[in-house]
BAKEGU-788907 format. One line per 3 residues: number of its first residue (from 1); their letters; for each residue z negated, y negated, x of C-alpha. Coordinates in nm, 4 decimals. Each point is the difference from the previous one (the first is absolute). Example, Ala and Ser with C-alpha at 12.3 -4.5 7.8 and 13.67 -1.06 7.14 Angstrom:
BEGIN
1> AS> -0.7800 0.4500 1.2300 | 0.0660 -0.3440 0.1370;
# end
This chain:
BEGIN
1> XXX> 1.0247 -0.7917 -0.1192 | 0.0266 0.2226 -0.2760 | 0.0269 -0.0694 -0.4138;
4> XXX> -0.0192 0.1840 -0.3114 | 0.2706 0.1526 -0.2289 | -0.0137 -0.1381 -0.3646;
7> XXX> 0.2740 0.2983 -0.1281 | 0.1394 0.2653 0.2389 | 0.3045 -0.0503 0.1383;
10> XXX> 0.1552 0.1419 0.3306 | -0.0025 -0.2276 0.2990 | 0.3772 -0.0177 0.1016;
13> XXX> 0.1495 -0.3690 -0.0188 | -0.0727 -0.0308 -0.3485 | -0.2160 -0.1183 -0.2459;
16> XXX> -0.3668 0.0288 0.0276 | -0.2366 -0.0753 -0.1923 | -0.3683 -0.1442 0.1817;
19> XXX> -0.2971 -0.1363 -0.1738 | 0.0027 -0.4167 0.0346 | -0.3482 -0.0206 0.1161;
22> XXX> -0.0054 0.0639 0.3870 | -0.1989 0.3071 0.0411 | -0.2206 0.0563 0.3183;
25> XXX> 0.1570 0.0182 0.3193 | -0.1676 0.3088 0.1052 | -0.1748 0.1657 -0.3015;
28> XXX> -0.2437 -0.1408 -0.2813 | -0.3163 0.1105 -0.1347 | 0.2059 0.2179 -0.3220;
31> XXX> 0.0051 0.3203 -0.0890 | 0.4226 -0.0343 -0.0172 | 0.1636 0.2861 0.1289;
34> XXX> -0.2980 0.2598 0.0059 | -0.0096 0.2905 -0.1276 | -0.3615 0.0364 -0.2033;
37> XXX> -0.0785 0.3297 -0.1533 | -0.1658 -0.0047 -0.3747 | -0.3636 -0.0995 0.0223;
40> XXX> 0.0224 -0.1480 0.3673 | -0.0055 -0.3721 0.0907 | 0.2949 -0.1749 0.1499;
43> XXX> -0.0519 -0.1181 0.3452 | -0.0775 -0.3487 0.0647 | 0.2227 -0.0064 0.2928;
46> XXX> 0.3825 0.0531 0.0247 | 0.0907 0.1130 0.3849 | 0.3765 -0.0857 -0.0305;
49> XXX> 0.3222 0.2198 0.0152 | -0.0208 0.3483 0.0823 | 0.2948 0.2506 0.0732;
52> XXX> -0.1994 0.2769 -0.1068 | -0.1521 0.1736 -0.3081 | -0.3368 0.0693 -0.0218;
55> XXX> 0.0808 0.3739 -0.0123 | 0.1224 -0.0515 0.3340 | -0.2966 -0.1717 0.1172;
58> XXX> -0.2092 0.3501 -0.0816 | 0.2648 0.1678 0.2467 | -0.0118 -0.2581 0.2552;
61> XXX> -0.3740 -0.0017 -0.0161 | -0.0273 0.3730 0.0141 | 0.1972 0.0415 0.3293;
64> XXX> -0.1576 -0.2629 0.1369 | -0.3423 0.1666 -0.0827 | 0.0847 0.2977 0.1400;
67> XXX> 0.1173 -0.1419 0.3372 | -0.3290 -0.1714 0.0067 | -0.1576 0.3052 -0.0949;
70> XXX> 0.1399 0.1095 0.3125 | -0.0883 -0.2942 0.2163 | -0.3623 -0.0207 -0.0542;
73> XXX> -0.3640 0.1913 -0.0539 | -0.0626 0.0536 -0.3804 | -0.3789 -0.0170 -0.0705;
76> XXX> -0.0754 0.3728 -0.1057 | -0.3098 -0.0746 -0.2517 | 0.0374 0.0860 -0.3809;
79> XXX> -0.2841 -0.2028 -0.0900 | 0.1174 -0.3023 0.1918 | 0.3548 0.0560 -0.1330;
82> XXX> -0.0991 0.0884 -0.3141 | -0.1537 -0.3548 -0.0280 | 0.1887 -0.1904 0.0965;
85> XXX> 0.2936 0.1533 -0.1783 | -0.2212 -0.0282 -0.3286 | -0.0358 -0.4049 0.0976;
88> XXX> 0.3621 -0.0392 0.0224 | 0.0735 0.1912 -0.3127 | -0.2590 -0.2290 -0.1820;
91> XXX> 0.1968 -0.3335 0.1671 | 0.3425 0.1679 -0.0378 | -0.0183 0.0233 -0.3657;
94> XXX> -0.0292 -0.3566 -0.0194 | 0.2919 -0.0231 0.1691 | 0.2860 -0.2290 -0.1346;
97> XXX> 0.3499 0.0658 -0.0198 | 0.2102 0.3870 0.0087 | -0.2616 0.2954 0.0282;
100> XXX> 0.0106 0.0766 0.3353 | -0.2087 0.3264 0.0386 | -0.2536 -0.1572 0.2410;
103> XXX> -0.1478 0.3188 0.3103 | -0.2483 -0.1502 0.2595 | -0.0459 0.1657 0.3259;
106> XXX> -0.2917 -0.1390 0.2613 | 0.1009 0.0187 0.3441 | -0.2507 0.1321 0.2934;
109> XXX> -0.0316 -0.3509 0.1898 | -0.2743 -0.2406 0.0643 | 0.2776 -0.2859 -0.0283;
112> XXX> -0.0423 -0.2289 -0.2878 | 0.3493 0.0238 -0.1880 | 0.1302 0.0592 -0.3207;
115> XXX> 0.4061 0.0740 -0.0747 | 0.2549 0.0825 -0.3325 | 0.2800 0.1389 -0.0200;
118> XXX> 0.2921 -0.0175 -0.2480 | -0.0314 0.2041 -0.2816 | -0.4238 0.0016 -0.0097;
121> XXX> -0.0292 0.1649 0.3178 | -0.4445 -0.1167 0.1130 | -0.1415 0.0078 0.3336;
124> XXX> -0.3275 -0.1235 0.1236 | -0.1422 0.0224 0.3239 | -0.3906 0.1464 0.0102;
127> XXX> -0.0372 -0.3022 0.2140 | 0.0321 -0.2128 -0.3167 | -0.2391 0.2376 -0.1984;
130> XXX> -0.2550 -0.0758 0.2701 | 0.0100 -0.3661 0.0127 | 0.0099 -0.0347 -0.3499;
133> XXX> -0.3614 -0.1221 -0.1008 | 0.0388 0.1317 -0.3731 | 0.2713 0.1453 -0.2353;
136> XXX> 0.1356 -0.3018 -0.1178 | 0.0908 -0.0888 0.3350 | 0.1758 0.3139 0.0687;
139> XXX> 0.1566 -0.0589 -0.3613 | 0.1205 -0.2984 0.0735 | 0.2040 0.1147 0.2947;
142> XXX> 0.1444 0.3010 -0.1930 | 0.1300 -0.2397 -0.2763 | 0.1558 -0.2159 0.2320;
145> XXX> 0.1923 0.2989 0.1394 | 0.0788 0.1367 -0.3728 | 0.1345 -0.3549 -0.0754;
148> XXX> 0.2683 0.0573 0.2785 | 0.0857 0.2842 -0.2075 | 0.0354 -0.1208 -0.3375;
151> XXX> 0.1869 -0.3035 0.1651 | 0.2552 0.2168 0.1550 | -0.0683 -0.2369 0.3564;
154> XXX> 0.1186 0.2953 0.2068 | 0.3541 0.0589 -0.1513 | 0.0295 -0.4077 -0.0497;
157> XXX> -0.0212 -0.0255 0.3532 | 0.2150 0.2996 0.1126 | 0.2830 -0.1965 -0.2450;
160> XXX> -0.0522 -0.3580 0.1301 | 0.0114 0.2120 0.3587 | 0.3064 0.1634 -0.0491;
163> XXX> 0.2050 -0.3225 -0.2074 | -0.1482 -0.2077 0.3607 | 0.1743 0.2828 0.1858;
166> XXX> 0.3275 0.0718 -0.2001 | 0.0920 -0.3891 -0.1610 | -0.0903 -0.0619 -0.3395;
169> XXX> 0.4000 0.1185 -0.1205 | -0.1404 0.3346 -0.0556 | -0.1930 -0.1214 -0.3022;
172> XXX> 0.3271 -0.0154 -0.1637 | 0.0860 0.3393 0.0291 | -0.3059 0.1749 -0.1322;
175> XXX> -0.0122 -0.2087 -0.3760 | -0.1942 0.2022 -0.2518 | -0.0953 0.2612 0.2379;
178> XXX> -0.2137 0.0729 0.3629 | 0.1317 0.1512 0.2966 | -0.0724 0.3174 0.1916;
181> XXX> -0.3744 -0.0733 0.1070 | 0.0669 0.2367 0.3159 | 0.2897 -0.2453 0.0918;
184> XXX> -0.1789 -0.3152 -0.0188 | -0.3187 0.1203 0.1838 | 0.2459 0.1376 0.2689;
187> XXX> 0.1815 -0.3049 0.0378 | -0.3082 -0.2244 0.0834 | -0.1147 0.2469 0.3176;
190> XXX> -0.2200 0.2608 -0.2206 | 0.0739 0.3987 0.0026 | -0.0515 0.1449 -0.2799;
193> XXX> -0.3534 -0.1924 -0.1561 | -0.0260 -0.3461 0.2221 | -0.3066 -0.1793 0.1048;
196> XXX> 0.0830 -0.3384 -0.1194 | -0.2045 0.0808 -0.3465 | -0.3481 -0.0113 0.2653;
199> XXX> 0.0581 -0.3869 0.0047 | 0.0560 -0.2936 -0.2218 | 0.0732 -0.3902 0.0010;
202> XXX> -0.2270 -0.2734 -0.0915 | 0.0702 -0.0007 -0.3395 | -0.0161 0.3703 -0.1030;
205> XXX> -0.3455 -0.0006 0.1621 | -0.0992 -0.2623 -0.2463 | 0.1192 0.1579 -0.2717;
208> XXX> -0.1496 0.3204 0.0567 | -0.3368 -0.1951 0.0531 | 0.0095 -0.2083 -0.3771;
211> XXX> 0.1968 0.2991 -0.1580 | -0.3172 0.2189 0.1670 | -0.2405 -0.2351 -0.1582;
214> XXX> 0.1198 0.0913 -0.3278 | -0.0127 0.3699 0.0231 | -0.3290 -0.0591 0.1564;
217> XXX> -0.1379 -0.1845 -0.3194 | 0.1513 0.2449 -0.2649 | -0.1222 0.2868 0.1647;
220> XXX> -0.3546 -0.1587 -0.0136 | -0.0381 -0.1304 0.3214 | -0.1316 -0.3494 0.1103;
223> XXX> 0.3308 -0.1376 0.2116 | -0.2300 -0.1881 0.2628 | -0.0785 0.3332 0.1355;
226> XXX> 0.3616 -0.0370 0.1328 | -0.0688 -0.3141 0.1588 | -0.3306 0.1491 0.1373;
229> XXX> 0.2027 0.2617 0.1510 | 0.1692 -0.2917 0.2371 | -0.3333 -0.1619 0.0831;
232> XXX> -0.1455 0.3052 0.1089 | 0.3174 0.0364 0.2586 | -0.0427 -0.3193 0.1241;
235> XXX> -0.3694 0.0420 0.0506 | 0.0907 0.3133 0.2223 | 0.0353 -0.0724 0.3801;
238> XXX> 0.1414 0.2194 0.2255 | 0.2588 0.1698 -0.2889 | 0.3487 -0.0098 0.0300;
241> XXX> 0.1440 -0.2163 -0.2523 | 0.0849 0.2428 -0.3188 | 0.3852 0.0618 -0.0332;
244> XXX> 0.0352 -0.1364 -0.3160 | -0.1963 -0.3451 0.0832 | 0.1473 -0.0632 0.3025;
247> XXX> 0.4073 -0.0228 -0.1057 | 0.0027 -0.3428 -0.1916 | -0.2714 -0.1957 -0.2152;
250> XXX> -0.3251 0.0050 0.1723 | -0.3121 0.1342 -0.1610 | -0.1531 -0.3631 -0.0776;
253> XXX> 0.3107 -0.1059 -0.1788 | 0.0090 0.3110 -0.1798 | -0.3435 -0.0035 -0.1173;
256> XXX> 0.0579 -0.3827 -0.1290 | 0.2987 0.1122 -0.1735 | -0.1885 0.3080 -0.1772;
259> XXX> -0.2588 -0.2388 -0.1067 | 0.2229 -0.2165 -0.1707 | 0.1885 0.2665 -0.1796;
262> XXX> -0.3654 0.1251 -0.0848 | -0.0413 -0.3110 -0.2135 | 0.2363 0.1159 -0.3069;
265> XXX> -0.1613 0.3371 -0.0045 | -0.2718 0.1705 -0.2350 | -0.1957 0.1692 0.2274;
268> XXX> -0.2193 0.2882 -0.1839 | -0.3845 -0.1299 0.0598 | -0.0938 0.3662 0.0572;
271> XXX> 0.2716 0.0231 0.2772 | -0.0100 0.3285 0.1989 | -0.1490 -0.1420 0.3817;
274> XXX> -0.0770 0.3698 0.1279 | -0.0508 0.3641 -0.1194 | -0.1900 0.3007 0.1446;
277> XXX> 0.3401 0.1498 0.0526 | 0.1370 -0.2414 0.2321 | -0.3442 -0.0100 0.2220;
280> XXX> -0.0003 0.3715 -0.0006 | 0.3429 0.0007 0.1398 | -0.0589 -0.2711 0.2672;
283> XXX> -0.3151 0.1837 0.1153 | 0.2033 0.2798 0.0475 | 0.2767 -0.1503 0.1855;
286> XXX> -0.2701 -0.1947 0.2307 | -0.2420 0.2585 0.0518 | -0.2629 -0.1634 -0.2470;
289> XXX> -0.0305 0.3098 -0.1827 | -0.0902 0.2307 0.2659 | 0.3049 0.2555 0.2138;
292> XXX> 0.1085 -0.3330 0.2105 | 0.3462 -0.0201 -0.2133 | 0.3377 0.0766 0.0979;
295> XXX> 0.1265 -0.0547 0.2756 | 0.2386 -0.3502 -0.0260 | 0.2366 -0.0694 0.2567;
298> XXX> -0.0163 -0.4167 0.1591 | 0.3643 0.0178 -0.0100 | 0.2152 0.1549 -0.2299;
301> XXX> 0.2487 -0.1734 -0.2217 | 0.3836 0.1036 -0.0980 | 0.2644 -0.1392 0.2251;
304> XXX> 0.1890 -0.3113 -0.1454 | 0.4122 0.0009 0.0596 | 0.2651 -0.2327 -0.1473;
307> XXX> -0.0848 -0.3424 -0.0350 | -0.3543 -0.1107 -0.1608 | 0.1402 -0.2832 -0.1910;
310> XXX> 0.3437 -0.1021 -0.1618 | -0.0104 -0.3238 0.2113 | -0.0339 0.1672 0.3637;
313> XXX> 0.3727 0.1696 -0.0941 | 0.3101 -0.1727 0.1272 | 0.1410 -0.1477 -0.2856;
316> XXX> 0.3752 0.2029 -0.1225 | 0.3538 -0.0424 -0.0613 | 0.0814 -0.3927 -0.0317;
319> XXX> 0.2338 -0.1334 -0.2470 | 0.2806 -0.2177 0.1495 | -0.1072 -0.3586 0.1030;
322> XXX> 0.0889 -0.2591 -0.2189 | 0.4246 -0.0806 -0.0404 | 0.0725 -0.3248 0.0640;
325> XXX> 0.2459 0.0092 -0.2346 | -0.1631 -0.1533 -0.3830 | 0.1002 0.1407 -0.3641;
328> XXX> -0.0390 -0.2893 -0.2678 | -0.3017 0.1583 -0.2874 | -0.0334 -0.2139 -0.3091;
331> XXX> -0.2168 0.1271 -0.2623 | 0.2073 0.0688 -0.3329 | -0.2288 -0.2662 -0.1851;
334> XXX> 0.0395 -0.2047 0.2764 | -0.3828 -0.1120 0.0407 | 0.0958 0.0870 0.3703;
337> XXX> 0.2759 0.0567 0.2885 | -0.0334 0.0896 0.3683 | 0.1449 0.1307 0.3130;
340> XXX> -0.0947 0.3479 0.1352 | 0.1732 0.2161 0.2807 | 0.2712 0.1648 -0.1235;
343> XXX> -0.1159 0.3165 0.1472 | -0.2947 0.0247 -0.2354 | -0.0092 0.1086 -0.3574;
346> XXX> -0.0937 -0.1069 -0.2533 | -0.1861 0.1713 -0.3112 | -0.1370 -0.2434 -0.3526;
349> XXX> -0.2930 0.0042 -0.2269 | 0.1976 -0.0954 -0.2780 | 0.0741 -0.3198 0.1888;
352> XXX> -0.3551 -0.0824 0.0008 | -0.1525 0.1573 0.3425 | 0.2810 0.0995 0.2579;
355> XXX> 0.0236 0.2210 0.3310 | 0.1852 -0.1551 0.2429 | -0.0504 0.2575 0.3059;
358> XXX> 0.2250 0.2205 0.2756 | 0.0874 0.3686 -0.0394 | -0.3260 0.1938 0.1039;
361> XXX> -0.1849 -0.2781 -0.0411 | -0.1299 0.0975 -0.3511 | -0.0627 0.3357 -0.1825;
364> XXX> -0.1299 0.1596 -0.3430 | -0.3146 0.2490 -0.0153 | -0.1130 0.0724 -0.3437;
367> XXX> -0.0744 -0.3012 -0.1491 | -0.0174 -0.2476 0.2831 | 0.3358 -0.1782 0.1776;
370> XXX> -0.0834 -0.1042 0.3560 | 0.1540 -0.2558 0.2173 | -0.0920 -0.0357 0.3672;
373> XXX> 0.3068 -0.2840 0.0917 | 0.1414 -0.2224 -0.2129 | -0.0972 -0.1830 -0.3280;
376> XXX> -0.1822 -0.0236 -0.3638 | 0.1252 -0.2904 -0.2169 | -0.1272 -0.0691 -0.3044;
379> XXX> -0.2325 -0.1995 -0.2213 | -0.3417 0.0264 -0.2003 | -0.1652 -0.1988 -0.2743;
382> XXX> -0.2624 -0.2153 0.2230 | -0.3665 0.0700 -0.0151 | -0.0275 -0.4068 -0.0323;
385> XXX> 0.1165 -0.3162 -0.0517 | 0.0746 -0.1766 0.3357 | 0.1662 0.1853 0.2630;
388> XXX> -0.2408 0.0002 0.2614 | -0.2063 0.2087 -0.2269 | 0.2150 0.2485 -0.1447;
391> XXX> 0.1390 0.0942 0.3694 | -0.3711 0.0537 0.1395 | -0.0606 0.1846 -0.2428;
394> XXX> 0.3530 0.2197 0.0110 | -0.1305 0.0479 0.3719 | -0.3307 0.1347 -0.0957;
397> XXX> 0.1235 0.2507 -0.2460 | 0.2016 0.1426 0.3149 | -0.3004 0.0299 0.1953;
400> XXX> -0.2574 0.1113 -0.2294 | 0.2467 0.2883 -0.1383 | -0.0004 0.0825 0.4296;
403> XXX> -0.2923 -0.0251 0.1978 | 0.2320 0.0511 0.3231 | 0.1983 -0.2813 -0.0397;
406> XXX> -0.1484 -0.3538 0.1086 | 0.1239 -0.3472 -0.0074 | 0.1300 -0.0839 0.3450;
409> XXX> 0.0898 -0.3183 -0.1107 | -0.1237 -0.2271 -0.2694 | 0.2660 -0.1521 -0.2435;
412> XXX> 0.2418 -0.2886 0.1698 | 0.1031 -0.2657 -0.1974 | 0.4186 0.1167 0.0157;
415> XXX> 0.3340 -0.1807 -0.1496 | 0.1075 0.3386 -0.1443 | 0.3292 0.0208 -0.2415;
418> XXX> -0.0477 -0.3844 0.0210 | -0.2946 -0.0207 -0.1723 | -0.3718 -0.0190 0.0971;
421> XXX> -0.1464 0.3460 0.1491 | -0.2257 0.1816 0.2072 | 0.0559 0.2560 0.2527;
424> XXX> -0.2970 0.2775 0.0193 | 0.0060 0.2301 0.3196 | -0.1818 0.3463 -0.0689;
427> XXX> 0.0105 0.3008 0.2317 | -0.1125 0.3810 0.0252 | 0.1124 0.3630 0.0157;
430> XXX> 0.2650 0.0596 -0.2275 | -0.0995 0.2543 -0.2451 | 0.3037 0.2637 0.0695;
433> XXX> -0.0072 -0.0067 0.4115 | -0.3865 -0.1384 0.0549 | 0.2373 -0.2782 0.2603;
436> XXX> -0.0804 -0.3503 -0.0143 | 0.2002 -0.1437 -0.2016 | -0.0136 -0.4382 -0.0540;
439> XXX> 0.0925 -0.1189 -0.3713 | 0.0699 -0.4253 -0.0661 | -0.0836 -0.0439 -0.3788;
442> XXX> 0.2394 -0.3006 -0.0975 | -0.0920 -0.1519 -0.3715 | 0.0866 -0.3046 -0.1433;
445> XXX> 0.0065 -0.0760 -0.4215 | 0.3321 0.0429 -0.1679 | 0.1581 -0.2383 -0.2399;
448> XXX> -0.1578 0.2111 -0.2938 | -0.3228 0.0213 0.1219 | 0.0133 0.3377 0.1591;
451> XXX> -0.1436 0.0427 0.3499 | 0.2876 0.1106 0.2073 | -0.0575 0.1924 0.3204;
454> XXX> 0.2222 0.1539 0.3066 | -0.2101 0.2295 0.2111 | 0.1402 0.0872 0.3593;
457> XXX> -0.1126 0.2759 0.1458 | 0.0547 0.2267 0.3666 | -0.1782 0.1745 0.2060;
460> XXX> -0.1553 -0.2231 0.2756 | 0.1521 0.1404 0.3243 | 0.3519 -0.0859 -0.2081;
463> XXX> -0.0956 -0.3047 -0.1192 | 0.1490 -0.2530 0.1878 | 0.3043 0.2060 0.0061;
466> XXX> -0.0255 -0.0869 -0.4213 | -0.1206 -0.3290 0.0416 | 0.3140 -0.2139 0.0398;
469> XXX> 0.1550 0.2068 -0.2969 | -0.2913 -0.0756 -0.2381 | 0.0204 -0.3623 0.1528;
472> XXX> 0.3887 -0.0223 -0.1482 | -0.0958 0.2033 -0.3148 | -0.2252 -0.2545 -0.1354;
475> XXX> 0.1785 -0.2998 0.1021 | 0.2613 0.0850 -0.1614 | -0.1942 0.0802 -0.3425;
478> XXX> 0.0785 -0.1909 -0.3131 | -0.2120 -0.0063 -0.3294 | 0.0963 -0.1389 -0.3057;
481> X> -0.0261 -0.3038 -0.1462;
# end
């Protein structure tokens, strides 16, 4: 679980400062925390932590372009490069976020595939060019790889890789600053440019599908072209299912999805369908225009190493188990007191929200402090009057703001800090290791009116070694009055 900074301040057993509102357990639909150059939009997507800076993603993506370079059959056409490369350009400018210098390269095979690399690094298999049935199709693939881009997936998930790998703890030495890029794409089994940018989770795929459908409609395309695109797939029998289709949504999802996002657009009436340039191009590639086309290899796509997604790592360093041993916490205005291992520390929110969590347990990147074991106390103004209310709707802002977290178990009627609660189960990949991590939302109303809450949280394969610690940590809670 991760929250937001409200003033900077360095996370070493002291004060922090963290917004009241519980911010999304994985990322939100803001702009926070990216970079936007004058006269471009700000994404509508925020991917989460990253350990790099985006000057490193243009290195990272470079060497990795050049070992694919190196892997696979570039299509040797001008005017087919030339095209495409002048469709990208004409997507990529509506690209949100830093200004990536966006290259496309088409690559000789008749597979149907499309990949991006860090930095604004393009590549498009023929195959795709081919099966495309006009250019907003083929645009619509293109701006779902430029989204991937200008939401900096590829480094996100090279960082939630290598905190899965090393622990979390190393968050808290790299405050205010990245690390070696080299170092961390070593660490997680790459050599020098690593193949885990070629894949991405569930919800990075979604995002670069809605954040595609908004490049599509400001560069003057019609957005269901996008959705076409995946009909036309599924209508093909006999074809390998495409790469970037197969990992995690599946195409009808994905086109139901895109359709709904579709519905808050303004979608230009004179949309551009198809051009002379893109049916020139696809003649040449398949022989329509007389010569037969080049020659496209059935297989030929770059070789994948390190892992494809944070959650197939093996999760890092663990901080200690629980002590046995319980320190006494009151709150200096006294509106509550608990027990907590004395092995944990313990960092305030001007007595408002507190951090009750182990050594390498929780970190600082930016402007985000993460927790992957321990505890957030605190309390809220309620969104209504009766307490039933105000907690569902204290669970749904944690779900909307993270489309990768569910409800794994509805709210339980709970005795919690002897008063009348409810205890919310909610579960998915944490958002600085991609592991599974299980959070109980505890609420109940305080004597002022207040919506208190204590949210529990570990990964799941640890959780039962937490349980029985959380178990003693909230019955020994007291609230005031």
């Amino acid at each position: 679980m991760l929250r937001r900074k409200s003033v900077g301040a360095l996370l070493i057993l002291s004060l922090l400062s963290v917004q009241l509102s519980c911010r999304g357990l994985l990322g939100d639909r803001s702009s926070e925390g990216v970079a936007s150059a004058p006269g471009r939009p700000a994404p509508h997507f925020k991917p989460g932590f990253n350990l790099f800076t985006p000057e490193q993603d243009i290195e990272l993506g470079r060497k990795s372009a050049q070992q694919i370079a190196q892997q696979v059959t570039l299509l040797r056409d001008d005017r087919i490069n030339g095209y495409v490369e002048q469709l990208g350009k004409r997507l990529a400018a509506k690209a949100p976020g830093f200004p990536f210098t966006y290259q496309f390269a088409v690559i000789a095979t008749k597979e149907i595939n499309a990949f991006a690399l860090p930095g604004g690094f393009i590549f498009v298999n023929a195959g795709t060019l081919a099966a495309a049935k006009n250019e907003g199709e083929l645009a619509g693939v293109i701006a779902h790889e430029i989204s991937h881009v200008a939401l900096r997936h590829g480094t996100n998930q090279a960082s939630k890789a290598y905190v899965a790998q090393r622990g979390i703890d190393i968050l808290r030495t790299i405050a205010g600053g990245s690390r070696n890029a080299e170092e961390v794409i070593t660490a997680i089994g790459g050599t020098g440019a690593n193949m885990v940018f070629l894949k991405f989770g569930r919800t990075a795929e979604t995002q670069a599908d809605l954040e595609g459908v908004h490049i599509m409609a400001e560069a003057g395309y019609d957005p269901h072209d996008m959705a076409n695109f995946f009909k036309t797939l599924q209508q093909r029998s006999g074809q390998r299912v495409p790469e970037f289709l197969s990992d995690h949504p599946d195409p009808g999802n994905r086109i139901a999805t895109i359709s709904k996002e579709m519905e808050s657009l303004r979608i230009n009436q004179n949309a551009v369908r198809n051009s002379n340039e893109f049916q020139q191009a696809r003649a040449l590639l398949t022989g329509g225009g007389g010569g037969g086309g080049p020659a496209l290899s059935s297989t030929n796509e770059p070789r994948r190493t390190g892992p494809s997604d944070p959650s197939d790592n093996e999760p890092g360093a663990r901080p200690p188990a629980p002590s046995s041993s319980m320190a006494e916490f009151q709150a200096r205005d006294g509106s509550f007191a608990l027990r907590y291992p004395n092995n944990w520390d313990v960092l305030t929110a001007d007595n408002v929200q507190m951090i009750f969590a182990p050594a390498g347990a929780y970190g600082q990147k930016d402007d985000a402090v993460f927790v992957t074991h321990g505890l957030f106390v605190g309390a809220v103004a309620p969104g209504a009057g009766d307490l039933e209310t105000a907690n569902a709707q204290f669970i749904q802002q944690q779900i909307e703001m993270n489309p990768d977290f569910k409800v794994a178990r509805a709210p339980q009627p709970i005795t919690f800090g002897g008063r009348r609660g409810y205890a919310t189960v909610v579960a998915g990949p944490s958002a600085v290791s991609g592991v599974i991590e299980i959070d109980i939302i505890h609420t109940t109303a305080t004597a002022d009116g207040k919506l208190f809450y204590l949210i529990a949280m570990a990964p799941e394969d640890e959780f039962e070694t937490y349980r029985q610690t959380f178990e003693q940590i909230i019955s020994s809670l007291r609230l005031a009055g």
